[in-house]
C-alpha positions as CSV (number, residue, x, y, z in Angstrom):
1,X,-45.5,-12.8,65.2
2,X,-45.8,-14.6,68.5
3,X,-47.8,-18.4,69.0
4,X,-47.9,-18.3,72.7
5,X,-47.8,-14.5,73.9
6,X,-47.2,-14.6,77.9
7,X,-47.2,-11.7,80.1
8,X,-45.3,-11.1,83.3
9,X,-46.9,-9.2,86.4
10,X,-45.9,-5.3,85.1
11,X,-48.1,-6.5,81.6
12,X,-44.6,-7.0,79.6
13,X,-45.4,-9.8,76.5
14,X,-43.0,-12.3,75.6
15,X,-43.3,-15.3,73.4
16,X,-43.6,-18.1,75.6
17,X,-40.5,-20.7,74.3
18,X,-37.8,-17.0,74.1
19,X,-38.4,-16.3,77.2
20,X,-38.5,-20.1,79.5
21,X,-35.1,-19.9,77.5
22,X,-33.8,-17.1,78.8
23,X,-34.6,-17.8,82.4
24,X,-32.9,-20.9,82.0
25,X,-29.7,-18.8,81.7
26,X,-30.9,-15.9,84.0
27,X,-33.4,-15.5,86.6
28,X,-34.3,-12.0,85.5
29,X,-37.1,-10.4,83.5
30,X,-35.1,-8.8,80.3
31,X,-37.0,-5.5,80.4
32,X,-37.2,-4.9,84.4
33,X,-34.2,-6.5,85.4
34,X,-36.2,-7.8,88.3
35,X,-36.4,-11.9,89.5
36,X,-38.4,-13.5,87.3
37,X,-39.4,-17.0,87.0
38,X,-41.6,-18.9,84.9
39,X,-43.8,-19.7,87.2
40,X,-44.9,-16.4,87.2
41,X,-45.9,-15.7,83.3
42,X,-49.7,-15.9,82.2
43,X,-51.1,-16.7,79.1
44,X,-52.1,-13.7,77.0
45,X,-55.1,-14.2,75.5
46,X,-56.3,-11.1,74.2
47,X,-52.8,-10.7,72.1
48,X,-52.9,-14.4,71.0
49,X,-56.3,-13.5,69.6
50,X,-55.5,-10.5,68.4
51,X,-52.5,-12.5,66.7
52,X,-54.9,-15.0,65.6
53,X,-57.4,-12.2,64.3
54,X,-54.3,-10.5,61.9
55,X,-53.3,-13.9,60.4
56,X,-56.8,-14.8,59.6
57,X,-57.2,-11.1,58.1
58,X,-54.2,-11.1,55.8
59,X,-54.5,-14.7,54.5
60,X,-51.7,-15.7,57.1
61,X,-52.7,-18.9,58.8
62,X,-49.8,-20.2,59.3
63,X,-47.7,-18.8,62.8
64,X,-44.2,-19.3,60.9
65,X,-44.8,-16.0,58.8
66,X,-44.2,-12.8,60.4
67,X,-45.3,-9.3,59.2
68,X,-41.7,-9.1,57.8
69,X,-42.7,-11.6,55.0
70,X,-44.2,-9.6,51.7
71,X,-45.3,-12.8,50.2
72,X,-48.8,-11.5,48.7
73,X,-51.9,-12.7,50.4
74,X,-54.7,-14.1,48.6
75,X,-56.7,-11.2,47.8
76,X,-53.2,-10.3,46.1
77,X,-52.3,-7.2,48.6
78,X,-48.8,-7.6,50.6
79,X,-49.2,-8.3,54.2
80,X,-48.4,-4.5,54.6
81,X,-50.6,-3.0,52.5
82,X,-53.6,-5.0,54.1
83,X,-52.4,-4.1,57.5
84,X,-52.3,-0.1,56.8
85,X,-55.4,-0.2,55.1
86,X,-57.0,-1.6,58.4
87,X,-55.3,0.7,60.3
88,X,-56.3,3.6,58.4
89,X,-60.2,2.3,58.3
90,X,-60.4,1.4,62.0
């Protein structure tokens, strides 16, 4: 899951540090193939809290853990499990 979701002018999301590194090497956006440069990324607040909103839902404080990991939270339902049943209820 991404920390510091960014988005470029066409509303693409990257994760802020993957993305300053790749312009470093290139001066393209990796979706448009346009010019890109940093300077030109937002902050994406309504992901990050979205983000934010999932890990505190599914017992996930901690931004190193991704959806990935099936590490039980602690009302003892995978990561997964919780996440489809609040799919399936909103």
């Amino acid at each position: 899951l991404m920390t510091e979701p960014v988005i470029d002018a066409d509303g693409n999301a990257f994760e802020r540090k993957n993305i300053e590194r790749w312009l470093r090497r290139h001066s393209i956006n990796p979706l448009t193939r346009q010019p890109l440069d940093v300077n030109q990324l937002y902050p994406c607040k309504p992901l990050r809290d979205a983000i934010d909103s999932y890990r505190r839902a599914s017992g996930r404080c901690s931004p190193e853990l991704t959806m990935g990991d099936e590490s039980p939270s602690p009302q003892g339902s995978s990561s997964r499990e919780l996440h489809g049943r609040q799919q399936r209820s909103g």
